[in-house]
PAVOVO-424200 format. One record per residue (C-alpha): residue number from 1; residue in three letters; x, y negated, z negated. Coordinates in nm, 2 decimals. Example, Ala and Ser with C-alpha at 12.3 -4.5 7.8 and 13.67 -1.06 7.14 Angstrom:
BEGIN
{site 1 'ALA' {1.23 0.45 -0.78}}
{site 2 'SER' {1.37 0.11 -0.71}}
***
This chain:
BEGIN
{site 1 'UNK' {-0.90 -0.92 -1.33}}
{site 2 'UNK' {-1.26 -1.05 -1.35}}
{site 3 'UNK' {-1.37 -0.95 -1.04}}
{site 4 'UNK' {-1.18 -0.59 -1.09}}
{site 5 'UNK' {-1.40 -0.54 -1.42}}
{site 6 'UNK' {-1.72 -0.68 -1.29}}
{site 7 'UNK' {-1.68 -0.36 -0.96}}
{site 8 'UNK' {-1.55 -0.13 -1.19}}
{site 9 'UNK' {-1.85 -0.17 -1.43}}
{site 10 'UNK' {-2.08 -0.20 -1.11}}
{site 11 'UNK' {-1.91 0.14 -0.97}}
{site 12 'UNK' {-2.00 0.32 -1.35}}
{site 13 'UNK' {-2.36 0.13 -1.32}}
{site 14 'UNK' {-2.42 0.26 -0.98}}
{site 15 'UNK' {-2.34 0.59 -1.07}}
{site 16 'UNK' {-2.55 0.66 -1.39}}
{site 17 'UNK' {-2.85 0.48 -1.21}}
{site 18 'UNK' {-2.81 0.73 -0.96}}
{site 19 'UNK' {-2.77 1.03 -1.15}}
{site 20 'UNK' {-3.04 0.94 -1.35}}
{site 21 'UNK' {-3.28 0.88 -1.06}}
{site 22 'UNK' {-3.17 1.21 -0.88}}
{site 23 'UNK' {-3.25 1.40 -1.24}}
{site 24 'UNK' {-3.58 1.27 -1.26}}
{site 25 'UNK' {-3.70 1.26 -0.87}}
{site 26 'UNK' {-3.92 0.96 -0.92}}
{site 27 'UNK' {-4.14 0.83 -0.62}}
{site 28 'UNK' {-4.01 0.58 -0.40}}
{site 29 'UNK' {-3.64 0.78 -0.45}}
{site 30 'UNK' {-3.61 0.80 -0.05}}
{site 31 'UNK' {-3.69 0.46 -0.01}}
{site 32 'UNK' {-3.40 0.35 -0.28}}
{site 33 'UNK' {-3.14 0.55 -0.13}}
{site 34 'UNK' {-3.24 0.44 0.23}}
{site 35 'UNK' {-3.22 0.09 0.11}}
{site 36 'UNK' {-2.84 0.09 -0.11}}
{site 37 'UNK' {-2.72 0.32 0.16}}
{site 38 'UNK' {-2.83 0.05 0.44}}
{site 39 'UNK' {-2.67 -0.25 0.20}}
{site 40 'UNK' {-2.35 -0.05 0.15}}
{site 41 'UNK' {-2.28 0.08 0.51}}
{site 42 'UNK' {-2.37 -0.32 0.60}}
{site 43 'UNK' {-2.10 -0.40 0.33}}
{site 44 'UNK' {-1.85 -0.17 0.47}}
{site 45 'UNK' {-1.87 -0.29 0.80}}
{site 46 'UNK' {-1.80 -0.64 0.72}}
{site 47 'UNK' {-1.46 -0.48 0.59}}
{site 48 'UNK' {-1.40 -0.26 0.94}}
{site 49 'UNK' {-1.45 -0.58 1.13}}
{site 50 'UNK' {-1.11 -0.75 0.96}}
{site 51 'UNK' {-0.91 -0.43 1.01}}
{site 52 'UNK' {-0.75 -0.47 1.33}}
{site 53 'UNK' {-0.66 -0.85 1.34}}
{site 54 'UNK' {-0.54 -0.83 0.95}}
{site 55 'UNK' {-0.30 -0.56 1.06}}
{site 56 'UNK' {-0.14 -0.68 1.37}}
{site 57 'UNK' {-0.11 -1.04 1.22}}
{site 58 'UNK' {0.03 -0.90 0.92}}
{site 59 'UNK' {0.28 -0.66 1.07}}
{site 60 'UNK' {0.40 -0.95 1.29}}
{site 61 'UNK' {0.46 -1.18 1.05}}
{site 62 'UNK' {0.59 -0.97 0.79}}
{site 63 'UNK' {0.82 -0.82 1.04}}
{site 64 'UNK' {0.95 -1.14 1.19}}
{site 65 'UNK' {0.98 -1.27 0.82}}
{site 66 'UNK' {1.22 -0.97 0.74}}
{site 67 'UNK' {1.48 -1.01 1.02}}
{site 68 'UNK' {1.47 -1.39 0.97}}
{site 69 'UNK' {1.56 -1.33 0.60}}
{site 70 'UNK' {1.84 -1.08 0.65}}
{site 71 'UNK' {2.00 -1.31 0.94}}
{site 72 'UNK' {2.30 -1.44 0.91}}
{site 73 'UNK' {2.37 -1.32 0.52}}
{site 74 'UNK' {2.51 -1.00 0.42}}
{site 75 'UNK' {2.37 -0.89 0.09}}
{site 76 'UNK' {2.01 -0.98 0.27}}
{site 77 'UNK' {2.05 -0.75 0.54}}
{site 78 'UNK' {2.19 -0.52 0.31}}
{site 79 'UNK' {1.90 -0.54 0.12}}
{site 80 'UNK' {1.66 -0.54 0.35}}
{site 81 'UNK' {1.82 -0.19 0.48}}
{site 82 'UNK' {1.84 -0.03 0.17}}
{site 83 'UNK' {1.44 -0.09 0.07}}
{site 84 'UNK' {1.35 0.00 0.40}}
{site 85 'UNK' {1.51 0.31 0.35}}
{site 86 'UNK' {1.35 0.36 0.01}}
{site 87 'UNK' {1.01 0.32 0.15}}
{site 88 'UNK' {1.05 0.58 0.38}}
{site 89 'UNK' {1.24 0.80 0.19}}
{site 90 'UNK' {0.92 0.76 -0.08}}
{site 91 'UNK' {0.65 0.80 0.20}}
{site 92 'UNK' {0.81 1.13 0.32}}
{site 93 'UNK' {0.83 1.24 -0.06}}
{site 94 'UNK' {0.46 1.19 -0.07}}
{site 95 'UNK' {0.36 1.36 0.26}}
{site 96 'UNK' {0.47 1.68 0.07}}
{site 97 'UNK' {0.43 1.62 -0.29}}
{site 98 'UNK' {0.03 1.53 -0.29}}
{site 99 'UNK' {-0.06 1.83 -0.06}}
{site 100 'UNK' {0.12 2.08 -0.28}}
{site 101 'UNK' {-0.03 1.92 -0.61}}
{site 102 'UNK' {-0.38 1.93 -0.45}}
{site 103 'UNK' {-0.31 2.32 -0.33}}
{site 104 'UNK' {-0.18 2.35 -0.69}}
{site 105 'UNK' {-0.48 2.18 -0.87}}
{site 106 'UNK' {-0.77 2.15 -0.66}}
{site 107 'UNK' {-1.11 1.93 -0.69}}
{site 108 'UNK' {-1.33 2.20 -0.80}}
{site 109 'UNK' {-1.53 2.33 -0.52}}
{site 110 'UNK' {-1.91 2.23 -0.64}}
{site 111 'UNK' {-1.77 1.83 -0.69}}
{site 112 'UNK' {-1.56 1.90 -0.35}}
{site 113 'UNK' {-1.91 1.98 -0.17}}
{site 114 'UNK' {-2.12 1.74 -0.34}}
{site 115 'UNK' {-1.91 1.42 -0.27}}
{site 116 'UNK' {-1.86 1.51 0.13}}
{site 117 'UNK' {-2.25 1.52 0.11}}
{site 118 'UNK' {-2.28 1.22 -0.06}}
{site 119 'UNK' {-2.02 1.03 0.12}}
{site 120 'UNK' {-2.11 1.09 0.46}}
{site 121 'UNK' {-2.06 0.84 0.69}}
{site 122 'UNK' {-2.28 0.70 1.00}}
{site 123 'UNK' {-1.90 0.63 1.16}}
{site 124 'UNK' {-1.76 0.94 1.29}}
{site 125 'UNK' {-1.42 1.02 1.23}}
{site 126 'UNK' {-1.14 1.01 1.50}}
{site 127 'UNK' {-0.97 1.32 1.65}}
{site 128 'UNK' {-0.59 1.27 1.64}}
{site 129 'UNK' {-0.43 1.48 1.92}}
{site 130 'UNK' {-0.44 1.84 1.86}}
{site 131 'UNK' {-0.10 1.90 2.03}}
{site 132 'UNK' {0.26 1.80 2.01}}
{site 133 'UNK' {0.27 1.66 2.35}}
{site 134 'UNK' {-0.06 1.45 2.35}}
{site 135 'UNK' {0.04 1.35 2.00}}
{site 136 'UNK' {0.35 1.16 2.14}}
{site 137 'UNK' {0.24 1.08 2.44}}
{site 138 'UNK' {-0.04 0.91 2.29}}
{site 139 'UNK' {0.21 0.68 2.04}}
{site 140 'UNK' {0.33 0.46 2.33}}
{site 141 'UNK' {0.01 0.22 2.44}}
{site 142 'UNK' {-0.06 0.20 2.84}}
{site 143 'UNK' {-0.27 -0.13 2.74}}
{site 144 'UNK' {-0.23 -0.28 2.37}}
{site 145 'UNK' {-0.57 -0.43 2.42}}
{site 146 'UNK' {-0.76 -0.11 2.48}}
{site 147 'UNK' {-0.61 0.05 2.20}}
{site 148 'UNK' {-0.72 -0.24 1.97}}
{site 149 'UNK' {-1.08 -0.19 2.10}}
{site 150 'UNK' {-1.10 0.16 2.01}}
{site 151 'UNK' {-0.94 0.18 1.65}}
{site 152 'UNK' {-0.62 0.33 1.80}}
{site 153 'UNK' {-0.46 0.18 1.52}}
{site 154 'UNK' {-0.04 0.38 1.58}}
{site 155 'UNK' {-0.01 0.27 1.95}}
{site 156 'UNK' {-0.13 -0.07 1.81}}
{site 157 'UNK' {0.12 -0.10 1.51}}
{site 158 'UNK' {0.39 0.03 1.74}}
{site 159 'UNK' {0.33 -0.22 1.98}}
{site 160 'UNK' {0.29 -0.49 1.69}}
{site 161 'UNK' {0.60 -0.42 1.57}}
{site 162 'UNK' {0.81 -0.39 1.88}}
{site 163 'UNK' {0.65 -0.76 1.96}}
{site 164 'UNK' {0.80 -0.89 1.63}}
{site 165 'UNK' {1.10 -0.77 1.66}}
{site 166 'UNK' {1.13 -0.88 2.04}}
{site 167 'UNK' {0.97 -1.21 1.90}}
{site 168 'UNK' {1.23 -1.24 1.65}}
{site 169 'UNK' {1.50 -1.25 1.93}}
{site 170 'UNK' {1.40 -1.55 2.07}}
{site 171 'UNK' {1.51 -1.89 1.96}}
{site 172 'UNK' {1.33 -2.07 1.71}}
{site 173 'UNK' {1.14 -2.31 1.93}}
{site 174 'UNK' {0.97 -2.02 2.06}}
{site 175 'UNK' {0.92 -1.81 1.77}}
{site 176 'UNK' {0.81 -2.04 1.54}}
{site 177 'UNK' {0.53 -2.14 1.68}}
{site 178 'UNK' {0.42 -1.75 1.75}}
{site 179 'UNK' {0.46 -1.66 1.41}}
{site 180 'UNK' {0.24 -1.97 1.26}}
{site 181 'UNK' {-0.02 -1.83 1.53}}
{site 182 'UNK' {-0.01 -1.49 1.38}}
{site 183 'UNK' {0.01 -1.57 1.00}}
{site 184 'UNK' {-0.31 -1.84 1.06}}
{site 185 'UNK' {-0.50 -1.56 1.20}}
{site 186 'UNK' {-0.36 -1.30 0.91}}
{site 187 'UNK' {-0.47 -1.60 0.69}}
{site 188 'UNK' {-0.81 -1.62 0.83}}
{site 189 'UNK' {-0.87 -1.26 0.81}}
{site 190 'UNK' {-0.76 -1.32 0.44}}
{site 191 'UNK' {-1.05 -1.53 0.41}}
{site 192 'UNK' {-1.29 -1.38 0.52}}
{site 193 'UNK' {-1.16 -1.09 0.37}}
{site 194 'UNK' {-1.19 -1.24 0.05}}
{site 195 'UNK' {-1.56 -1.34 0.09}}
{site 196 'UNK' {-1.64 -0.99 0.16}}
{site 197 'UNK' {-1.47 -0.93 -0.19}}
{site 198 'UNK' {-1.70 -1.11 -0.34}}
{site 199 'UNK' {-2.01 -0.90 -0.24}}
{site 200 'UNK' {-1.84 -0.64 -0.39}}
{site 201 'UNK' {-2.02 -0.55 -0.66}}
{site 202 'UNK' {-2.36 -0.53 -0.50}}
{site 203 'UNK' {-2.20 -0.30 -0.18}}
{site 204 'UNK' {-2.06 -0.07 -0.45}}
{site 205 'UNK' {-2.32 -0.08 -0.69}}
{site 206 'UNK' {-2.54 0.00 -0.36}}
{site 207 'UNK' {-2.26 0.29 -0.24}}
{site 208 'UNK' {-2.21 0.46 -0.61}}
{site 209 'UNK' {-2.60 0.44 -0.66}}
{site 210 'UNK' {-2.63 0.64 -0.33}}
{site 211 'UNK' {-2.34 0.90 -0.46}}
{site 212 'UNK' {-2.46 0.92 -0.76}}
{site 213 'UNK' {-2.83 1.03 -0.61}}
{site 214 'UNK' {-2.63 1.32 -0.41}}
{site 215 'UNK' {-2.40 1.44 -0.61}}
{site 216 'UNK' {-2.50 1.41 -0.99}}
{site 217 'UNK' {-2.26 1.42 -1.28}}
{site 218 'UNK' {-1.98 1.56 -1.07}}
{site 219 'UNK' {-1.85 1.28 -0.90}}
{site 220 'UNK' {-1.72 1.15 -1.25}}
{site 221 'UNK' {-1.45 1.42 -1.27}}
{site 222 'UNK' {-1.40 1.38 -0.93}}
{site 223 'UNK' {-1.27 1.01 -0.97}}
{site 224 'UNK' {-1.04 1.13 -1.29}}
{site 225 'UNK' {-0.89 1.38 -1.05}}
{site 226 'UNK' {-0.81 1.18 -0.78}}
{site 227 'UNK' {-0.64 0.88 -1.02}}
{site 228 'UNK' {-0.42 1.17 -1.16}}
{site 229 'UNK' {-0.32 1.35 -0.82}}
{site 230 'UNK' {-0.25 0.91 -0.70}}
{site 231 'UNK' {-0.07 0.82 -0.97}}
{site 232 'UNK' {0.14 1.08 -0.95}}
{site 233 'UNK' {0.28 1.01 -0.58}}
{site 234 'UNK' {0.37 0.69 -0.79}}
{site 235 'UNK' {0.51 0.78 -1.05}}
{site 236 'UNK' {0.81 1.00 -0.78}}
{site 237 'UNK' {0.94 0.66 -0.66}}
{site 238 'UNK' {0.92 0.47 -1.04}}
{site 239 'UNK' {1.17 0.82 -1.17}}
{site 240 'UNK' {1.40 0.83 -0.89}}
{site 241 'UNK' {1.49 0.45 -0.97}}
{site 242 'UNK' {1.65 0.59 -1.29}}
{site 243 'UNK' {1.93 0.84 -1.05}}
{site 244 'UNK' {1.94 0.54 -0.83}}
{site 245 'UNK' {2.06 0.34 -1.11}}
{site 246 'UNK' {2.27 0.54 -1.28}}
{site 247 'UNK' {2.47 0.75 -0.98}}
{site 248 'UNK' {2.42 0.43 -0.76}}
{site 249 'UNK' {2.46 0.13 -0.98}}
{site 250 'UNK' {2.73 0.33 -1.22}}
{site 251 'UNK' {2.48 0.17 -1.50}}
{site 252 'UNK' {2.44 0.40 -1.83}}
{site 253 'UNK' {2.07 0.56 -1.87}}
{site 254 'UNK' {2.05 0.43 -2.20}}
{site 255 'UNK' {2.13 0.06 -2.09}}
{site 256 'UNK' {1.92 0.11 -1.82}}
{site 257 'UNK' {1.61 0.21 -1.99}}
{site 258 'UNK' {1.68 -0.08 -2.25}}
{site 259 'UNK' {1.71 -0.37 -1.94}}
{site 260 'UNK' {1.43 -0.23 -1.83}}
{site 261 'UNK' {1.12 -0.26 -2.14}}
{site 262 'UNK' {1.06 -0.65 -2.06}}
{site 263 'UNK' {1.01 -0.63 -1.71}}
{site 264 'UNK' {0.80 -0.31 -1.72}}
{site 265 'UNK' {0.59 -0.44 -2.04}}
{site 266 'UNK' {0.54 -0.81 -1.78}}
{site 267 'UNK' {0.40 -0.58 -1.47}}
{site 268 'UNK' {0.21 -0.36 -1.74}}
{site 269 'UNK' {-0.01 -0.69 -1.83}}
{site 270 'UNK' {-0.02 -0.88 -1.56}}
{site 271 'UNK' {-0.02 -0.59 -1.29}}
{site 272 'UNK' {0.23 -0.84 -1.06}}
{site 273 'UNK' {0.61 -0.78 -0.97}}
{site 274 'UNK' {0.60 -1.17 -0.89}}
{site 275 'UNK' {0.51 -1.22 -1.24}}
{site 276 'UNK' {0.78 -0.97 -1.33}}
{site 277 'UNK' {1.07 -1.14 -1.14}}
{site 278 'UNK' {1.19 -1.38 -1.44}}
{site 279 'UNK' {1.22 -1.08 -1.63}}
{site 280 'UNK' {1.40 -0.87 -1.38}}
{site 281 'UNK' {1.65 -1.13 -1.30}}
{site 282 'UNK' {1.72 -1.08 -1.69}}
{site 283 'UNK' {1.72 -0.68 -1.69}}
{site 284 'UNK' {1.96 -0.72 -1.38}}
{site 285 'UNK' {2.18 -0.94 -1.55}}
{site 286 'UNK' {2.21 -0.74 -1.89}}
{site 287 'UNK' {2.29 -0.45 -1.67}}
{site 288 'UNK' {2.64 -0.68 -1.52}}
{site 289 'UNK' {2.50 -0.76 -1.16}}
{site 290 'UNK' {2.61 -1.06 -1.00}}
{site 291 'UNK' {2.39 -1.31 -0.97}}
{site 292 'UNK' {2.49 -1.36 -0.59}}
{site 293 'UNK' {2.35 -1.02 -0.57}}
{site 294 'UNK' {2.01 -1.04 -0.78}}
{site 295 'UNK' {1.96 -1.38 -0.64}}
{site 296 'UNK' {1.88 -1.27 -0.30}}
{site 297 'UNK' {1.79 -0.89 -0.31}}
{site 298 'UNK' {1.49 -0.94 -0.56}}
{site 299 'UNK' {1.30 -1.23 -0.45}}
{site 300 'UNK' {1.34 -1.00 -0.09}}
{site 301 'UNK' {1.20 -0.68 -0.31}}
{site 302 'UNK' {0.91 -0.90 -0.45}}
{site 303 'UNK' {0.78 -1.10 -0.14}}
{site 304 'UNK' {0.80 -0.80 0.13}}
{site 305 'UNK' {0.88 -0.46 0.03}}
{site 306 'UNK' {0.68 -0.26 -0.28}}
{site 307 'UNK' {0.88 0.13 -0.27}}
{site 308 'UNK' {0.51 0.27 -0.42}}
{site 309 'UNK' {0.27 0.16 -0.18}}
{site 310 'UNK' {0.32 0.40 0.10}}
{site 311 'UNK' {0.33 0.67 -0.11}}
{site 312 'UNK' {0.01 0.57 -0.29}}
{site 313 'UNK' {-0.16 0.44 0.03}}
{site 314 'UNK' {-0.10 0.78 0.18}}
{site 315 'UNK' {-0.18 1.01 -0.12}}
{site 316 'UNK' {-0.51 0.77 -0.15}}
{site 317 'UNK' {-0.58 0.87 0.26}}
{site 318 'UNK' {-0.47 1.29 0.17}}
{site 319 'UNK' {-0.69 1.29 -0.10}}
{site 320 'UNK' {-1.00 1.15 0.09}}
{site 321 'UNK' {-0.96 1.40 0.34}}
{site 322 'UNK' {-0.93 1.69 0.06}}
{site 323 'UNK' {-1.22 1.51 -0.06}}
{site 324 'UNK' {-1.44 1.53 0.26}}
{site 325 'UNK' {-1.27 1.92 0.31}}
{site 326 'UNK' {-1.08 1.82 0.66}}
{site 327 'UNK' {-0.79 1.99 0.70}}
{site 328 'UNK' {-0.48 1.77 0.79}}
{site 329 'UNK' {-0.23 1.93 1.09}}
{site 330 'UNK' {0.14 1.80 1.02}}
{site 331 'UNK' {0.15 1.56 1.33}}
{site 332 'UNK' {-0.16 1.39 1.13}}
{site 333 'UNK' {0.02 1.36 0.82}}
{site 334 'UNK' {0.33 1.21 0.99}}
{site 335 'UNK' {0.08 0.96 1.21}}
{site 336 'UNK' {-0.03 0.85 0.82}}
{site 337 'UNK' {0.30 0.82 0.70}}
{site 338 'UNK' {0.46 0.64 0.97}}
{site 339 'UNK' {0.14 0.38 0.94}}
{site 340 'UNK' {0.19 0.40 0.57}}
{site 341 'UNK' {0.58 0.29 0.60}}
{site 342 'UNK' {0.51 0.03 0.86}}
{site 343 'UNK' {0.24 -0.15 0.78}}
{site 344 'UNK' {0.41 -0.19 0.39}}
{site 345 'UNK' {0.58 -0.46 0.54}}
{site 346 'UNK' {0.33 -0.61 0.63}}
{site 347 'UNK' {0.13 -0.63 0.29}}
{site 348 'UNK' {0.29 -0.94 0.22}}
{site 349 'UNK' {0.14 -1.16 -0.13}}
{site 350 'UNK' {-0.20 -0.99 -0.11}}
{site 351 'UNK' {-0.42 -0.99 -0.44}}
{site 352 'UNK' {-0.49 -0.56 -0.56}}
{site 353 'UNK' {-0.77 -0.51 -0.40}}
{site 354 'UNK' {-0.71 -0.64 -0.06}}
{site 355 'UNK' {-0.40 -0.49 -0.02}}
{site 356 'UNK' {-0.58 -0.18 -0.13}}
{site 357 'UNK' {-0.84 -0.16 0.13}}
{site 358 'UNK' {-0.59 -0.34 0.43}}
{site 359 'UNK' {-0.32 -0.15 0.36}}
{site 360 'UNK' {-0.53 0.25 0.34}}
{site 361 'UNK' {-0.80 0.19 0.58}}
{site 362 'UNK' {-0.53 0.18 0.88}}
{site 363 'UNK' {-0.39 0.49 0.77}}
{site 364 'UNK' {-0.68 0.66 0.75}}
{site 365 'UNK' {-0.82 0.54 1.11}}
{site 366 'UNK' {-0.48 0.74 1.23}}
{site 367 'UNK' {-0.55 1.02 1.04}}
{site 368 'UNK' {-0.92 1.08 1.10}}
{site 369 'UNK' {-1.04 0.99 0.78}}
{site 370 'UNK' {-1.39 0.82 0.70}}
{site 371 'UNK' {-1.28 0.51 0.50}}
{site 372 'UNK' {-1.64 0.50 0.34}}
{site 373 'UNK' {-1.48 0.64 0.01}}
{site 374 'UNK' {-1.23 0.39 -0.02}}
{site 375 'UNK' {-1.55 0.15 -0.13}}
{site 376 'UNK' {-1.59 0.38 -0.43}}
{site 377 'UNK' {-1.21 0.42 -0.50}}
{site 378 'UNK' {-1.10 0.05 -0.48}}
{site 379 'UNK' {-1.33 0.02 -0.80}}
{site 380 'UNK' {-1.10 0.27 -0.98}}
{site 381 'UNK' {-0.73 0.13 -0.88}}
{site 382 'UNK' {-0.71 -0.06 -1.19}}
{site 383 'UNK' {-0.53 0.26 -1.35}}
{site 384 'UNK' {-0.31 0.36 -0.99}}
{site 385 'UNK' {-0.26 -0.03 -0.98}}
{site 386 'UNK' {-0.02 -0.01 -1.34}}
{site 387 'UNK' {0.17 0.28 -1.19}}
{site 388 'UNK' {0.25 0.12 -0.87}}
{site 389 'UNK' {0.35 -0.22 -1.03}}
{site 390 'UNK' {0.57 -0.04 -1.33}}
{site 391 'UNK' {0.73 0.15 -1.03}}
{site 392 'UNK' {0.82 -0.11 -0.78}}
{site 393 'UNK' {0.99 -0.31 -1.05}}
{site 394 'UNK' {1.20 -0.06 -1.16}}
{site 395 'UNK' {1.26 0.09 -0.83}}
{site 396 'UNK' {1.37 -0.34 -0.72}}
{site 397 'UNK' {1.61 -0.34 -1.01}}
{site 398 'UNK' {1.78 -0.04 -0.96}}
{site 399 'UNK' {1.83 -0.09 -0.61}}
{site 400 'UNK' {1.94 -0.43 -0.64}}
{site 401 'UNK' {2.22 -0.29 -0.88}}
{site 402 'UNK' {2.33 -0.02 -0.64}}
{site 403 'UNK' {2.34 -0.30 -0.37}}
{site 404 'UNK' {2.60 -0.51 -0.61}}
{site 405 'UNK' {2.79 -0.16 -0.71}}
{site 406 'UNK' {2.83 -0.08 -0.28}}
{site 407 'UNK' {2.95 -0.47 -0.24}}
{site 408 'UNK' {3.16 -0.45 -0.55}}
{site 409 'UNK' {3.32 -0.09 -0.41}}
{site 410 'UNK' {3.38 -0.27 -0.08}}
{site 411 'UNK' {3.58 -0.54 -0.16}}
{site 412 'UNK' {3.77 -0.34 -0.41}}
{site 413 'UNK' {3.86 -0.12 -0.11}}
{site 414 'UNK' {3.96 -0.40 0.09}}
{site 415 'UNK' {3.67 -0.37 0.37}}
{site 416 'UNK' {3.49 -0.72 0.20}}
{site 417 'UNK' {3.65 -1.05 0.14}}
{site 418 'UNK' {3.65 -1.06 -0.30}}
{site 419 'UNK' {3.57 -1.46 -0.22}}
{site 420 'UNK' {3.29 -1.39 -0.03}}
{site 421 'UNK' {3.15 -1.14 -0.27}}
{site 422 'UNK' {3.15 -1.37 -0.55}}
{site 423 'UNK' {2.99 -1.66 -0.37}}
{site 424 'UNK' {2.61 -1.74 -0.43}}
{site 425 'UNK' {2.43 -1.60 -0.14}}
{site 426 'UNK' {2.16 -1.87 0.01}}
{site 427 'UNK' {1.79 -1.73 0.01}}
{site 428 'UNK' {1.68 -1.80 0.36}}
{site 429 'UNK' {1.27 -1.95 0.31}}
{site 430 'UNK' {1.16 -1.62 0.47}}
{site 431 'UNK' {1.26 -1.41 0.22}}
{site 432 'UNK' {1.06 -1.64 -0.04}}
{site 433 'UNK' {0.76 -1.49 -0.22}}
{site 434 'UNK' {0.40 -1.63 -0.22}}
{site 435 'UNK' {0.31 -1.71 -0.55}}
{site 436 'UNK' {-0.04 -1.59 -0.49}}
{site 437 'UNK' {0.03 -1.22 -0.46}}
{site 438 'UNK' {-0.03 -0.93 -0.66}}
{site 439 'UNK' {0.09 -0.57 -0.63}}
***
């Protein structure tokens, strides 16, 4: 939370000094901007330079993880299926709900034109296929290592994941060792990641000062804009939790509501579902579901899958792009969403602002996006950050109820063992969350 504060108030510093200096044209302006815009594109690039090995590692790992956790137990697999299909079912919600609220309430035109000035990148974005045909054709990789050297980032994640899940075939001797290869490098990238982190503040600072220069007062309302329009594609998820409970779980609204203030008021303050998994085991068993059950389908929800972040991660990507004015064919939407979906697995026990910038800039090297305003908008997440956090933790409880209520349903119709529905269910170590990650 420190370091969020000290880039948020470095964001708001950079900007004024910028404004201020654009205002008043004083001598030696050129040389300023030449200089912050030099320190932040340097800062930037230390971020690009983690991107492919992070992802790849990550995906692997989280994958392989995943199976490992839902073999050889029901509810697990169970689970694992059912927020799988969640996050999906929340990315696609988002690849139409974000580009009919921007059609619906645009950035106003002036702040739309002066931040794609100001934000301009040295990096040129990547074309995505302009047709059907080369779009699929260009999802399969001919060579996984050539697609890693030029940013191809969907072939790469498609291949990454087929790898896991071939990898996760094989016996343990074999995988084991694999998977401690991949999560050593993932863990690497962490580092190094993290030390980039800690520069923050001077490359933002550096990027907003440069902004602020080129696009005056604007790019304030700009930034209000775009953590309404994101926080929406949130909040979609976090209310459909409440149907899920009620027509899925068979739990009352009212009850529902009630289980839920403790665990939402925990992920309010401390901005962590991990944090939030005491209280959730309570909220799930004030609402009657078996412990068997909530045992084994949280700690799952809380250590790999977060039902927000693809829709966030790819609202954040949509509204760059509305940002810079590109306009986004549906076969680039789907290449983000897919990306989005995928590589949510992956985002394993990674601190806010990490997963923030791992988790978006793959999605917008797929799409064709610039990820240079994603140095401005990380500083700003605090606010999207509450929404995603409230949502996953409501969206984990009331999918862990309708888990139970299926099971339950089952073995009253005779198509479960009631025995083995009552037993505890053992939590296999895969499925056990980090205790240094954050939403």
């Amino acid at each position: 939370m420190n370091r969020t504060w000290l880039i948020l108030t470095s964001l708001f510093s950079g900007l004024v000094a910028g404004i201020v200096s654009g205002h008043m044209a004083w001598g030696g302006l050129d040389r300023a901007l030449a200089l912050a815009e030099g320190v932040g594109g340097l800062w930037l690039d230390g971020l690009r330079m983690t991107i492919v090995p992070l992802v790849v590692s990550l995906l692997i790992t989280g994958i392989a993880k995943t199976i490992d956790s839902a073999r050889g137990d029901r509810i697990a697999l169970r689970s694992a299926v059912t927020f799988v299909a969640l996050l999906w079912l929340s990315t696609a919600i988002a690849a139409v709900l974000v580009p009919m609220l921007l059609a619906a309430w645009p950035m106003p035109s002036d702040a739309a034109a002066a931040l794609a000035a100001g934000l301009r990148s040295g990096h040129p974005a990547i074309a995505p296929p302009a047709g059907i045909a080369d779009y699929l054709r260009s999802i399969v990789p001919t060579n996984p290592i050539a697609a890693a050297a030029n940013d191809a980032l969907l072939p790469l994640i498609l291949f990454a994941a087929i790898f896991a899940m071939a990898l996760a075939k094989l016996p343990s001797v074999q995988r084991d060792p694999v998977v401690a290869f991949f999560d050593a490098i993932g863990n690497a990238m962490l580092v190094i990641v993290d030390w980039v982190l800690r520069l923050a503040p001077v490359g933002v600072l550096a990027l907003a000062f440069s902004v602020g220069v080129r696009t005056g007062a604007s790019v304030i309302g700009a930034l209000a804009h775009y953590v309404a329009i994101v926080s929406s594609a949130g909040l979609v998820p976090m209310l459909l939790a409440y149907p899920i409970a009620v027509f899925g779980g068979r739990v009352g609204l009212v009850r529902f509501v009630r289980a839920m203030v403790p665990a939402q008021a925990v992920a309010l303050s401390t901005q962590s579902s991990l944090a939030a998994l005491p209280t959730m085991l309570e909220a799930s068993d004030a609402l009657g579901v078996p412990q068997a059950n909530s045992r084994v389908s949280l700690p799952i929800a809380v250590a790999i899958f977060r039902v927000t972040s693809p829709a966030m991660n790819l609202a954040v990507a949509i509204y760059v792009a509305h940002w810079l004015g590109m306009a986004l064919t549906p076969s680039t939407i789907a290449a983000g969403a897919a990306v989005a979906a995928i590589t949510t697995v992956g985002s394993v026990s990674l601190p806010g602002q990490v997963s923030f910038l791992t988790s978006i800039a793959p999605i917008c090297v797929v799409m064709g996006i610039p990820i240079e305003p994603l140095a401005l908008l990380v500083a700003v997440e605090m606010v999207p950050d509450l929404v995603r956090t409230v949502g996953n933790v409501t969206m984990d409880v009331a999918a862990t109820s309708a888990i139970a209520r299926a099971r339950t349903s089952r073995a009253a119709a005779g198509w479960e063992d009631p025995a083995m529905a009552a037993q505890p269910a053992v939590l296999n170590q895969g499925s056990v969350p980090n205790a240094s990650g954050h939403d």
